[in-house]
C-alpha positions as CSV (number, residue, x, y, z in Angstrom):
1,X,0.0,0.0,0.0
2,X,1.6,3.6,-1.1
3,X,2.6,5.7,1.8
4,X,0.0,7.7,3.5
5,X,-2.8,5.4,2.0
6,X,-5.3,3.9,4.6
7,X,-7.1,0.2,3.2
8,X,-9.9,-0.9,6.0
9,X,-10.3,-4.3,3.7
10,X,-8.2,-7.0,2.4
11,X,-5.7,-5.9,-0.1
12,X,-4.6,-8.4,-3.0
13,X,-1.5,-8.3,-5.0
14,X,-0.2,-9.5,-8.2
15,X,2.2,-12.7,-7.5
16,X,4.2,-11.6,-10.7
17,X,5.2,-8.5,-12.0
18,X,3.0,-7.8,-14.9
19,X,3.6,-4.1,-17.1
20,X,0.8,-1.3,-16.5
21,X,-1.0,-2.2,-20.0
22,X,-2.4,-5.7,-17.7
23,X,-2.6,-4.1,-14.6
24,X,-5.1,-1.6,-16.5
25,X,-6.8,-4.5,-18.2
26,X,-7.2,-6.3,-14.7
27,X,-8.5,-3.4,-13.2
28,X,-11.1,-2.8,-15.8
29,X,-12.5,-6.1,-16.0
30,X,-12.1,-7.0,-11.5
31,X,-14.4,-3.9,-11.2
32,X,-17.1,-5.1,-13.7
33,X,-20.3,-6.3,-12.7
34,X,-19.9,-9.8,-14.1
35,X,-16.6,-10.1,-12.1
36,X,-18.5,-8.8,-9.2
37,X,-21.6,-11.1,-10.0
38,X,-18.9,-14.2,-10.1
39,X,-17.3,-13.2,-6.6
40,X,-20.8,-13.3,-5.4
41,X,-21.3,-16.9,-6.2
42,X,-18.9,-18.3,-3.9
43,X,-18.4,-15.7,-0.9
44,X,-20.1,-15.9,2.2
45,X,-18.9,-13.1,4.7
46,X,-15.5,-12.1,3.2
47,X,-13.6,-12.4,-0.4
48,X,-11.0,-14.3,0.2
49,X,-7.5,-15.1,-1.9
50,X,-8.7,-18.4,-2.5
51,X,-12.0,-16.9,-4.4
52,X,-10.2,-14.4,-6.0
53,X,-7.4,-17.0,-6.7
54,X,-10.1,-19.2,-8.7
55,X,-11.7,-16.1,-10.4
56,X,-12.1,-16.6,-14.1
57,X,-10.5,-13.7,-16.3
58,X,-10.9,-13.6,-19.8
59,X,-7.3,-12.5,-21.2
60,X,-7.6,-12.2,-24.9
61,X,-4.2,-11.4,-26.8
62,X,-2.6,-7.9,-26.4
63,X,-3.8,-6.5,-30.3
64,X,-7.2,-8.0,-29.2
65,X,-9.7,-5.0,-29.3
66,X,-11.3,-6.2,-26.3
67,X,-7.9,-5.6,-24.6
68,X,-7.2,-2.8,-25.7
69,X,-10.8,-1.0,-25.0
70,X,-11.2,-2.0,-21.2
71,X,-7.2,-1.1,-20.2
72,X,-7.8,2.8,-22.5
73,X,-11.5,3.0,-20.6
74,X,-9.7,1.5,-17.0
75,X,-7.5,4.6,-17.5
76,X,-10.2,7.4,-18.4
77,X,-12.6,6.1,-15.7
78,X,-9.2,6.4,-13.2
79,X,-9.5,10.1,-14.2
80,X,-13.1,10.4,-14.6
81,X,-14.7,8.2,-12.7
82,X,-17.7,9.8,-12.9
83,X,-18.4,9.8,-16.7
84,X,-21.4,7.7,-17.4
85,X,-21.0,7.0,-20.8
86,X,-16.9,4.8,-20.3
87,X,-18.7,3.0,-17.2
88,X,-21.3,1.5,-19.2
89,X,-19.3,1.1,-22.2
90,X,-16.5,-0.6,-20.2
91,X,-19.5,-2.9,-18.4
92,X,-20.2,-3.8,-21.9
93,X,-17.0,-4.6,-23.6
94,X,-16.6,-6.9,-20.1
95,X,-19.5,-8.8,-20.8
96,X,-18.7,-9.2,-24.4
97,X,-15.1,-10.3,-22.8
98,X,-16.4,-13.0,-20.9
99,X,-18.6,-14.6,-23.8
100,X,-22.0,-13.5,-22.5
101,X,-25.3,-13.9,-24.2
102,X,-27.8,-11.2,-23.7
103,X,-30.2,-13.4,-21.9
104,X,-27.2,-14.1,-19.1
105,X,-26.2,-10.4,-18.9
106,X,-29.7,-9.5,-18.2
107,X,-29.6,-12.1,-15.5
108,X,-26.1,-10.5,-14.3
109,X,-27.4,-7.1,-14.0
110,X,-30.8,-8.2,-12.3
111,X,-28.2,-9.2,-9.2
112,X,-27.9,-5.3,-8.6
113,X,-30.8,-3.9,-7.2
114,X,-29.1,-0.9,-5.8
115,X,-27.7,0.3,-9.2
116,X,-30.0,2.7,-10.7
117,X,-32.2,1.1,-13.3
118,X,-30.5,4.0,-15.6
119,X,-27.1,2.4,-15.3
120,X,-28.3,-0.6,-16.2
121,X,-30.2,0.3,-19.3
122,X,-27.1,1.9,-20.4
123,X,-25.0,-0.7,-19.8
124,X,-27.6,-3.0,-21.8
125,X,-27.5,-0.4,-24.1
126,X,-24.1,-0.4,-24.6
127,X,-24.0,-3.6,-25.3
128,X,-25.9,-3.4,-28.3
129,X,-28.3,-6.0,-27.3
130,X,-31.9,-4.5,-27.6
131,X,-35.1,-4.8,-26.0
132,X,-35.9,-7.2,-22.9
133,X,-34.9,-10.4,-23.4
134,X,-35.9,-13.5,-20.4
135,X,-33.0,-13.2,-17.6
136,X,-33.5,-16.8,-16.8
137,X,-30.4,-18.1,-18.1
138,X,-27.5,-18.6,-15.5
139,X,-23.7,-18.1,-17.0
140,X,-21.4,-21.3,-16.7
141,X,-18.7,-21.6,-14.9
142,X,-16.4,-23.3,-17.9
143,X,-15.2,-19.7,-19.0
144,X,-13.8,-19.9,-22.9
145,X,-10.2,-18.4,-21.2
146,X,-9.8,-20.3,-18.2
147,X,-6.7,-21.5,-19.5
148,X,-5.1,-18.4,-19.8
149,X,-5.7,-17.1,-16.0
150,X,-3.0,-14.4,-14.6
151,X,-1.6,-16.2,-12.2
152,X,-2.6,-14.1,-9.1
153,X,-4.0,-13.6,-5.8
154,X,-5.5,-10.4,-7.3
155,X,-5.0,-6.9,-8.0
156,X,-7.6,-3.6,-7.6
157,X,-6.0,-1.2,-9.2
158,X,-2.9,-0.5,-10.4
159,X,-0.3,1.3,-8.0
160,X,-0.6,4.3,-9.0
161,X,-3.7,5.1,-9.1
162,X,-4.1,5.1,-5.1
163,X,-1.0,7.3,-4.3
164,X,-2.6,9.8,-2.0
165,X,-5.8,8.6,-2.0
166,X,-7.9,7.0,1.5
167,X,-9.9,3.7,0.2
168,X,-12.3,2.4,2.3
């Protein structure tokens, strides 16, 4: 933790050193809701490094435009974390990242009752998936990139976005 920093809650690290192009990545897709909605699944009182440890993150290749997208929209929303329009796009390209279906998003983002239905329409929005579709459908927990896992216990957020900041 950077000096004069103050964490009330567990604080994972990377086991490996990994270059700040990853460590954006990582951040973008551990704060989406489907990594949120995944974490869910298996906690009970506290997220441990053993659930983080296990938790699926899709990796596609560095010239991937997946990658790319969530590490450039993990940066903006480090210095704007407040615009609307990156969070719901980022939400987006981290569903499309994982491989969801619409019907499986819908049943991801019906796990947040305390996000504003607005977010969530304009996350579904950004998507590109339109109209309602039956939230039924539960995701899998085979994940198309679970072979290519960063060896971790975890990381929030890459170093320096926390110098001089208090996180509760």
């Amino acid at each position: 933790v950077p000096a004069d920093t103050v964490t009330t809650h567990t604080v994972f690290c990377l086991k490996n050193q990994v270059d700040d192009e990853l460590q954006w990545y990582l951040c973008g897709m551990l704060n989406s809701f489907v990594a949120n909605y995944l974490v869910r699944l298996r906690v009970t009182t506290h997220v441990s490094s053993g659930i983080i440890d296990r938790l699926p993150v899709p990796l596609p290749q560095r010239d991937d435009a997946r990658f790319r997208e969530v590490a450039g929209l993990s940066r903006t929303l480090a210095a704007a974390p407040l615009d609307p329009a990156n969070y719901a796009r980022l939400q987006a390209v981290a569903a499309r990242a994982y491989g969801l279906q619409s019907s499986q998003f819908d049943h991801i983002l019906s796990t947040f009752p305390l996000v504003e239905p607005s977010v969530r329409a304009a996350v579904r929005s950004a998507c590109g998936w339109r109209g309602r579709r039956p939230t039924g459908t539960r995701i899998s927990r085979q994940h198309p990139y679970h072979d290519r896992r960063i060896p971790m216990t975890s990381i929030l957020t890459p170093s320096n976005m926390l110098k001089g900041r208090v996180t509760d």
